[in-house]
N, C-alpha and C positions, 0 to 999 in steps of 0.2 A: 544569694545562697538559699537552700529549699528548705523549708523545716525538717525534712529526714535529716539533711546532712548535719544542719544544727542539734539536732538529735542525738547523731552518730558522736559527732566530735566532743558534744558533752558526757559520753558514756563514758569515751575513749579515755578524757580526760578524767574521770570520779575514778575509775574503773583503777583496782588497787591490786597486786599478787598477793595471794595470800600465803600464811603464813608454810602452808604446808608445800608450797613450793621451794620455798629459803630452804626447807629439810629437804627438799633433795639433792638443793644445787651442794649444801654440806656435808650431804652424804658421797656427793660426787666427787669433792674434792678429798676425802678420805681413800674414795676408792682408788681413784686415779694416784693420789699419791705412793699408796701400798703397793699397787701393780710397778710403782715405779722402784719401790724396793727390789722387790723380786727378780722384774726383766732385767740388770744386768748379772744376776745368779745365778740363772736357768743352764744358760750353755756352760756353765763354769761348772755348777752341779753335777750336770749330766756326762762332761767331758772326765770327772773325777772316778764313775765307775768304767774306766778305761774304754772308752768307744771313741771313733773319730768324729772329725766335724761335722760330717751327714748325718750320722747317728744325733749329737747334739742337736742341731740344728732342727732335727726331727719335733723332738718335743716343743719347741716354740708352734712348728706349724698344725701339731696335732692340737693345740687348746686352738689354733684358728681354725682348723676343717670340723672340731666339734663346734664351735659357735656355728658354724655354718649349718651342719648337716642338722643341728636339733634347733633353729630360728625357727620353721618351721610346727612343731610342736610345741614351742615356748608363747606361739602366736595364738593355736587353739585353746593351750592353758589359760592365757589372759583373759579369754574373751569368756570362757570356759569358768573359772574361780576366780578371777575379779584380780587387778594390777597388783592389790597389795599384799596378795598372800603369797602372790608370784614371786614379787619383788621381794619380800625376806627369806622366804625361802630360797631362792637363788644367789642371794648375798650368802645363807648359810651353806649352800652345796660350795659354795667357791671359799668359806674360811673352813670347814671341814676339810675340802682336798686339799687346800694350800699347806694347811696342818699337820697331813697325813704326809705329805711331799717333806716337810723336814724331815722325815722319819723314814724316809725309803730306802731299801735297804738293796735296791739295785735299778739298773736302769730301768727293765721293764717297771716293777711298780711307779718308776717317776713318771713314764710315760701316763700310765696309766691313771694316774692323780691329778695328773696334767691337761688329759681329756676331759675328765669329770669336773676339770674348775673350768671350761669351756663350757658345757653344759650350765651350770652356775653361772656364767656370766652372761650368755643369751639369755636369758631366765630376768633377770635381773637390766639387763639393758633393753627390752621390747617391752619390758612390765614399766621400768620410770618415764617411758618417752608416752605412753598412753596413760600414764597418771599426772604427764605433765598434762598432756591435752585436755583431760578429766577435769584436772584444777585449773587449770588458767583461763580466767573471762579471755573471751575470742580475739578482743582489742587487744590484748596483750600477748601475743604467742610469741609475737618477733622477739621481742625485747625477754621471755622465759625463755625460749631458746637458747637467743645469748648468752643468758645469765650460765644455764645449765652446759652450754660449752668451753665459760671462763672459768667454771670450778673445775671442769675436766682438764684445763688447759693448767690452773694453776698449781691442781696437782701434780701432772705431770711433773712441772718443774722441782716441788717439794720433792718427790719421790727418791730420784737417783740421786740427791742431794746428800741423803740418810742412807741410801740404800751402801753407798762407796764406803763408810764407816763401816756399817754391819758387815760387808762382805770381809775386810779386815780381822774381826773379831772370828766368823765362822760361818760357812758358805753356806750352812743351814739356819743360821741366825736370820735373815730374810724372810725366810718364810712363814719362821716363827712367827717375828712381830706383825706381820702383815695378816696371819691368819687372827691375832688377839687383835689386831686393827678393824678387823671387818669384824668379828662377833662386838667389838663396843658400838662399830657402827649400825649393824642389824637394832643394836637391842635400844640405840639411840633414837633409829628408826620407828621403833615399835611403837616407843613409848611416845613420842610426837605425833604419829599418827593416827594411834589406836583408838582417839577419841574425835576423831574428826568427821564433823559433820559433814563435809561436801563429799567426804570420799561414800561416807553410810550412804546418804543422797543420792550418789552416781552407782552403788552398788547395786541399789534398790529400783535404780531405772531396771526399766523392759526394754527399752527403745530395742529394736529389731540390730542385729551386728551389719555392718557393710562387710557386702563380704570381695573378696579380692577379684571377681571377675568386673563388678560392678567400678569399681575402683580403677581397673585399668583400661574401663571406656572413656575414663575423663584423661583427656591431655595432656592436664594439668600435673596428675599424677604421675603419667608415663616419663613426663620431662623431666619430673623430681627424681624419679630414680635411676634414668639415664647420669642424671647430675652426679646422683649420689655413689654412682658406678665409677662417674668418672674422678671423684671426690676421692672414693677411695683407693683408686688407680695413681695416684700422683702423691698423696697427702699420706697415705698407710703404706705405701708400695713403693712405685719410684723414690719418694723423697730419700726414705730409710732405707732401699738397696743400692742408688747407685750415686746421691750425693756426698757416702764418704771417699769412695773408689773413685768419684770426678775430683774430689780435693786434692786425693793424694797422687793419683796416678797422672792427671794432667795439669793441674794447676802445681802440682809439686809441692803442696804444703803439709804439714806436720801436721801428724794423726790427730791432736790434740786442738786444734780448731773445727773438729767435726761437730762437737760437743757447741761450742759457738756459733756454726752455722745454725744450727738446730734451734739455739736459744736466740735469735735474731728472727726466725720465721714463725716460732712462737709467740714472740712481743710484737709482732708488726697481726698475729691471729688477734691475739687478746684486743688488742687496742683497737679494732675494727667491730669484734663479737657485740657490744651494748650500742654501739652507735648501728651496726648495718640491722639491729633488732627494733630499734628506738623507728629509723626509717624506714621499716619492711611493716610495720604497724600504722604508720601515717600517711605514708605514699603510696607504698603498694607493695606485692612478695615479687612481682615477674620483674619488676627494672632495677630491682638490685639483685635479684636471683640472674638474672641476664648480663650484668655488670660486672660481677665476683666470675663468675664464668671465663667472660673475657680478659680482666685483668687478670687473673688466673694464671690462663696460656700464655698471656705476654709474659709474666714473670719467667713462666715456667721454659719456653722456647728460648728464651734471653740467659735463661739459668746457662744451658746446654753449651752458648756460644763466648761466654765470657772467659780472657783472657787474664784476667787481675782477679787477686782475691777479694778488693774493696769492689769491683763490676759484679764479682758475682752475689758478695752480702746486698748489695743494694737490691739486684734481680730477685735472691731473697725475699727483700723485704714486699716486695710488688708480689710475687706469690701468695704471702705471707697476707698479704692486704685482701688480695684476692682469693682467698679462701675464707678469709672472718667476713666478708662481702656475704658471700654466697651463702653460709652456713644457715642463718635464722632464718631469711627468706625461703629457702627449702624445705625447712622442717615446719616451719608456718604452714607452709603450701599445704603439703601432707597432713596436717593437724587439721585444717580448712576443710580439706577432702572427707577424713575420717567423719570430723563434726564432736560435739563435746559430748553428746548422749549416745552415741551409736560407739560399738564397740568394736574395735578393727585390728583385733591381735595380730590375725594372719596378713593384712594389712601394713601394718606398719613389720612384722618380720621380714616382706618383703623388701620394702624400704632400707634395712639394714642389711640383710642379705645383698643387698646391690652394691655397697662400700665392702663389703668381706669377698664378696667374688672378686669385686675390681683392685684390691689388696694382695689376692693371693696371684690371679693373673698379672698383673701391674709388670714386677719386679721380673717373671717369666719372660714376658715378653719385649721389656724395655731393654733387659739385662740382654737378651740373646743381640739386638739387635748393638747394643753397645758395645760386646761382645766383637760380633761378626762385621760389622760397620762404623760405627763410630757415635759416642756420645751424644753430639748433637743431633742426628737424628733421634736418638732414644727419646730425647726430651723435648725435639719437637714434634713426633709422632704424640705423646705424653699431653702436650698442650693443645694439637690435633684436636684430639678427643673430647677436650673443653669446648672448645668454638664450634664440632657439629652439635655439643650439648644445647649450645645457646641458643644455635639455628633451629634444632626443634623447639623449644619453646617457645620462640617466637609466637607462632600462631594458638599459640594456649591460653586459656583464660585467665583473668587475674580474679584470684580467690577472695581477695581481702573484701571483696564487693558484696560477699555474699555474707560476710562476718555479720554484719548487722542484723541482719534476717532471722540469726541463729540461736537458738534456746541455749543460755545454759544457766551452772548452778551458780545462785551467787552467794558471796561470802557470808557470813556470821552478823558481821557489820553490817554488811549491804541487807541483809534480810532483816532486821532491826529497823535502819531507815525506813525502809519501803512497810516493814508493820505502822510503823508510825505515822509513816503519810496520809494511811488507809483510817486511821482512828480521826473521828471527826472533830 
């Protein structure tokens, strides 16, 4: 072994998350849980001031074509005013509207409040993914990644948990609590924040921004967001359009196991999310970013052909496996590419923008072909799309290599030690 690499693996090893990342994976799960309130209230809200199901349905996809159409400017903002002023403000545009949205006093303004917390949520979600990169030593991205996708995931589950009570109580009670959920979490945010050195540190860099034409000459990056296209073509799209309509319409089962499939491909996520992080840090981003890819497809094609309920939870759970595979090594990847001093708003909006397009296409095009042909294809066109993911990346670099090479800020602790060592 070379003395770098003894080097490297001892960093790997010291090298500790800091404190201000725990605040956001806490923040995360707040959010995620609140959102969880709401979405099954939306269409029930909206269907209340007398419009049909297109109308309803409307307003879910307008908070997703506003994330989409303003990631874009939430990218030049970050890079522009720095993650953290983004990131609470964008927390406050989404409990403002949410707030506003109890109180709407017809469809149009739901619509319209509904947008405005889309805005607020791109804002807020391309601001924490570069203030994770910001804070997290390099050796560690896989494993913050994770972290930050188990509190997204374990929100989730909180969410509709609470939200099925409040809608009982009153279809505008949702919103409520969710909008008093995000103002405790902003001001939770602030206050943990507000004194942090590594962030003052990283605000006070110059380092020059990557900007996105730069970024899409590396491979590395192009693969990531093929991934993350296809990521969100199957995980945000197919999953949630056409695996309740495969339960009930061909497997013939009762509506109320949809809710089970769902919490089955979420536990087989979580349970993969810290270990494929733990290994995308020690081994490398591209052979578990290539692995989660393929188990993926297999899940997801195998979804499509199953003829039992217990064939298709287990294909589940291989999807399931294969998407918490894939997750940290990608956004590694991407964090690697960015780099911890260089600022990559518009950058990493791409990145996101590439799961919101493959989200809002996904369901179009899988549903037509379900539709007009049959389920199995839909799903194995779906998983398709995984396996050419993997084949380009193939020939891409493996980022983790270059981690060591890379400046960044170190902790509070860590900059204590190292004053220390320096004192003779």
């Amino acid at each position: 072994m070379t003395a770098s690499h003894t080097t490297d693996g001892a960093r790997t090893a010291k090298a500790t998350l800091p404190r201000e990342v725990w605040v956001l994976v806490v923040a995360n799960v707040l959010i995620a849980a609140g959102f969880g309130l709401v979405a099954p209230a939306i269409p029930i809200f909206a269907s209340s001031f007398n419009v049909g199901v297109g109308a309803a349905s409307l307003v879910i996809s307008a908070f997703a074509a506003a994330r989409l159409l303003f990631a874009p400017a939430a990218g030049k903002l970050v890079s522009r005013l720095g993650e953290r002023k983004v990131y609470l403000s964008g927390l406050l545009i989404v409990a403002l509207s949410t707030g506003a949205s109890a109180f709407a006093g017809g469809y149009v303004q739901l619509l319209v409040f509904r947008s405005a917390g889309g805005i607020g949520s791109t804002m807020f979600t391309v601001s924490a993914i570069a203030l994770l990169i910001h804070l997290t030593p390099p050796p560690l991205r896989g494993r913050a990644a994770g972290l930050f996708g188990t509190g997204f995931l374990v929100g989730n589950v909180i969410g509709p948990l609470a939200g099925g009570g409040l809608l009982e109580i009153n279809v505008r009670a949702p919103f409520l609590v969710y909008a008093l959920a995000l103002l405790v979490t902003t001001l939770f945010v602030w206050l943990m924040l507000r004194g942090s050195t590594l962030i003052s540190t990283a605000d006070a860099d110059d380092a020059p921004a990557l900007t996105l034409t730069a970024a899409l000459r590396d491979h590395a990056y192009r693969s990531a967001l093929l991934a993350n296209f296809t990521f969100g073509w199957m995980v945000f799209g197919v999953r949630v359009a056409l695996v309740p309509l495969f339960l009930v319409q061909v497997l013939h089962q009762r509506e109320g196991l949809v809710g089970i499939a769902f919490g089955v491909f979420a536990a087989a996520n979580v349970g993969m999310l810290l270990l494929a992080g733990k290994l995308a840090d020690t081994i490398g981003r591209k052979p578990f970013a290539l692995t989660g890819l393929v188990v993926t497809a297999i899940g997801t094609i195998w979804m499509g052909f199953t003829t039992t309920l217990t064939e298709f939870l287990v294909a589940t759970v291989v999807a399931g496996l294969g998407a918490g595979l894939l997750t940290p090594p990608m956004q590694a990847t991407v964090a690697d590419v960015v780099g911890s001093r260089g600022r990559g708003g518009p950058v990493l909006a791409t990145f996101q923008m590439a799961a919101d397009v493959g989200a809002i296409l996904g369901p179009l095009a899988a549903g037509a072909l379900a539709q007009d042909i049959s389920f199995g294809l839909a799903f194995a066109v779906t998983g398709a799309l995984s396996v050419i993911a993997a084949l380009v990346w193939v020939p891409a670099r493996e980022t983790l290599s270059a981690v060591s090479e890379e400046p960044h800020h170190p902790t509070p602790e860590q900059s204590c030690e190292l004053d220390a060592r320096r004192q003779p």
